[in-house]
Residue, then its C-alpha position, 0 to 999 in steps of 0.5 A: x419895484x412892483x406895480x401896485x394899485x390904487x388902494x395900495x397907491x392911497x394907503x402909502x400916500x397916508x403912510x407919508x410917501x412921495x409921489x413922482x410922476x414922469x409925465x414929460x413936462x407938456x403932459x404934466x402941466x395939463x394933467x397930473x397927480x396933485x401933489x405929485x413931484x414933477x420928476x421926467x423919466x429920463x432925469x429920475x436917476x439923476x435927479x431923484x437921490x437930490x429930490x426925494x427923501x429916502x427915508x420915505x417910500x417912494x411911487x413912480x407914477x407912469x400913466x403909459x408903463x402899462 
């Protein structure tokens, strides 16, 4: 895992990559990544291995982790 910026953010997006954003459900449903995958922080392990598609990359988007 590494933190990355927004060029870096965009040009994976190009690339095919899946966005997940952890934002717990009242604060995704009034501001979030469009077409961002709604994945709460605390079900990501769980749920992500059914969600995502590993053959892509994935971004983990966290608007408090910094």
């Amino acid at each position: 895992m590494r933190v990355i910026g927004h060029r870096e953010v965009a040009r994976l997006l190009e690339a095919g990559a899946q966005i997940i954003d952890v934002l717990p459900a009242h604060e995704y449903q009034s501001a979030h990544i469009r077409g961002a995958i709604h994945l709460p922080l605390y079900r990501v392990f769980r749920d992500a291995p059914k969600t995502l598609d590993p053959a892509r990359p994935v971004i983990l988007y966290c608007r408090d982790c910094l």
